[in-house]
C-alpha positions as CSV (number, residue, x, y, z in Angstrom):
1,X,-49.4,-57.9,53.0
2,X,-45.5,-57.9,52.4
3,X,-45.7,-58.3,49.2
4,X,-48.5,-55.7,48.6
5,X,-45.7,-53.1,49.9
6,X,-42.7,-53.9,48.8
7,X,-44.9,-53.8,45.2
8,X,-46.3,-50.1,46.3
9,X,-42.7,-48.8,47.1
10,X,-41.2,-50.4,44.0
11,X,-43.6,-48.8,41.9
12,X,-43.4,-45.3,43.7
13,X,-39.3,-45.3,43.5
14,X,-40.0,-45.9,39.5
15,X,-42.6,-43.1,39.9
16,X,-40.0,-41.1,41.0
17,X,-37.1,-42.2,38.4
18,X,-39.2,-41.3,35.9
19,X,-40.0,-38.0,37.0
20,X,-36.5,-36.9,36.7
21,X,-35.7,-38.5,33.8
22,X,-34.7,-35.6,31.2
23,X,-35.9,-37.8,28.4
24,X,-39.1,-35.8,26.6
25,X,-41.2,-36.5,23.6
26,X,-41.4,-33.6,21.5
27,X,-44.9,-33.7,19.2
28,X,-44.6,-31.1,16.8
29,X,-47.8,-29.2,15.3
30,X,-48.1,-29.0,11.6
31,X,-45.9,-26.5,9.5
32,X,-42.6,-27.1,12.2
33,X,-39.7,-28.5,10.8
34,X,-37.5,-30.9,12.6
35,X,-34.0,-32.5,12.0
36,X,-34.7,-36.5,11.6
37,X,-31.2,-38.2,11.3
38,X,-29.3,-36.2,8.4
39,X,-32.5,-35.2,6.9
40,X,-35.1,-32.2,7.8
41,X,-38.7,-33.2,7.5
42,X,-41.9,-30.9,7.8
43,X,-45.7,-32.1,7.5
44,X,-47.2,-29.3,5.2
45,X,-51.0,-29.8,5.9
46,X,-53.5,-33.3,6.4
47,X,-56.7,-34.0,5.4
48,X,-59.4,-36.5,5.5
49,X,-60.9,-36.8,1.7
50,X,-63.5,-39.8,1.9
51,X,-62.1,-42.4,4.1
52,X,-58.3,-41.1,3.5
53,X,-56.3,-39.0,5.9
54,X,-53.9,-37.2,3.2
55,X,-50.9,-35.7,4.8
56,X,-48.2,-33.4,2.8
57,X,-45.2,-33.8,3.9
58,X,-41.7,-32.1,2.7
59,X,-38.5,-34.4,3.2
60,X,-35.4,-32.3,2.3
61,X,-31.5,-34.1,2.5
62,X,-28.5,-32.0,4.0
63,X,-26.9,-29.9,1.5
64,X,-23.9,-31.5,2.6
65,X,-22.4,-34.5,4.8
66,X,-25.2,-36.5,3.8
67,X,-24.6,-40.5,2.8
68,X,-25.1,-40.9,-0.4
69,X,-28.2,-43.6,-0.8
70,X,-29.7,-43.0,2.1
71,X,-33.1,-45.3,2.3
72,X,-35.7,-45.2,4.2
73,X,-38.3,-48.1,2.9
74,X,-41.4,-47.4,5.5
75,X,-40.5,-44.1,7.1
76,X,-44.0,-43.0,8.1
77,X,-46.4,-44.1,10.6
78,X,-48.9,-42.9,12.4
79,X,-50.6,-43.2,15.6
80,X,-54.1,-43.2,15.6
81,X,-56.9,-44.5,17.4
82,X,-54.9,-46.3,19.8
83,X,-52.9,-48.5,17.1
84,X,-50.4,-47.9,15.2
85,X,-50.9,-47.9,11.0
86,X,-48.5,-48.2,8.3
87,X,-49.5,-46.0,4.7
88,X,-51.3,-47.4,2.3
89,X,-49.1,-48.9,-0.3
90,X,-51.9,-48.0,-3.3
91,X,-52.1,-44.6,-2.2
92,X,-50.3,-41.5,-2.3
93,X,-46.7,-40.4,-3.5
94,X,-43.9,-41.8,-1.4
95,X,-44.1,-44.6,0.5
96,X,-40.6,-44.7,0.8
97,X,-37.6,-42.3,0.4
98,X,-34.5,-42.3,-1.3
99,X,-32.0,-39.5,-0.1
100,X,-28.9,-38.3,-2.1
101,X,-26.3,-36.9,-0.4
102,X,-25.5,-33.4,-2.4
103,X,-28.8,-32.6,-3.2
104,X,-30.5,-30.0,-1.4
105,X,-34.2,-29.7,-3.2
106,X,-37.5,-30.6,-1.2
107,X,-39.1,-33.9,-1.8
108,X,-42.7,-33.1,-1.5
109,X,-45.1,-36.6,-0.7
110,X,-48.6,-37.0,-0.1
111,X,-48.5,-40.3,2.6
112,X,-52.1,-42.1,2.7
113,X,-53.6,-44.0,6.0
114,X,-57.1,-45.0,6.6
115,X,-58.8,-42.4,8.2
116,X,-59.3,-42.6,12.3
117,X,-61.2,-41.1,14.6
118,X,-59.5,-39.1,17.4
119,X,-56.2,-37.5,18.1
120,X,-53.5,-38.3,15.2
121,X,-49.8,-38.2,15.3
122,X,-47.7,-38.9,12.4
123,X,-43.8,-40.0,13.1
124,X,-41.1,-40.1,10.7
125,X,-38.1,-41.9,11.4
126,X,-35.2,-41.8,9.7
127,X,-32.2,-44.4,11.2
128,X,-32.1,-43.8,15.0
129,X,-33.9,-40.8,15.3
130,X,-38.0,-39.8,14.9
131,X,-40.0,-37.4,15.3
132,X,-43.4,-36.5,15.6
133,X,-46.4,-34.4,14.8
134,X,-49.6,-33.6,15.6
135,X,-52.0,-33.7,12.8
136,X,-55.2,-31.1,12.4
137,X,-57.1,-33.5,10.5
């Protein structure tokens, strides 16, 4: 019986931390752009064509201040059905992203995942920072 409450008020004064913790997860919807590291990355539109979800997505580097050779191997994922999936490495247009320093025009990508029931959220991360959307698809 001890134990039982010394569990119940342990998991109350974490209740409680948590509450005020100033920490929030921002999902963005579709067309928002967001600052992701030194890069700004938008999702343009996503789609389900067969059993593909399609999602544009516009990558632009800083015009300046950036590292030259920036990389970003497996940038996207997205959270679906409970799980998490990677792209599909035989679909779409950019898989991974190579960011120049200096250069200022939008990469434009077409990412490709197995299609999912439910609510979907695609995240890009780019070094320490992601961020994430909420797809209408």
């Amino acid at each position: 019986m001890v134990c039982g409450l010394a569990i119940l008020l342990a998991g109350g004064a974490q209740l409680v931390r948590l509450s005020r913790s100033k920490d929030r997860v921002v999902v963005l919807d579709e067309g928002q752009e967001a600052v992701v590291g030194t890069a700004r990355a938008k999702v343009v539109s996503s789609r389900i064509i067969g059993d593909l979800l399609h999602v544009e997505v516009e990558v632009t580097p800083p015009a300046t201040g950036g590292i030259a050779g920036e990389t970003a191997a497996d940038p996207w994922s997205l959270l679906a059905g409970g799980g998490l999936i990677e792209p599909r490495s035989d679909q779409g247009s950019c898989p991974g992203i190579r960011l120049d320093g200096g250069v200022a025009a939008p990469l434009v990508c077409d990412v490709v995942f197995a299609a999912t029931a439910g609510t979907k959220t695609l995240a890009f991360r780019w070094g320490d920072v992601q961020r994430q959307w909420q797809l209408a698809a």
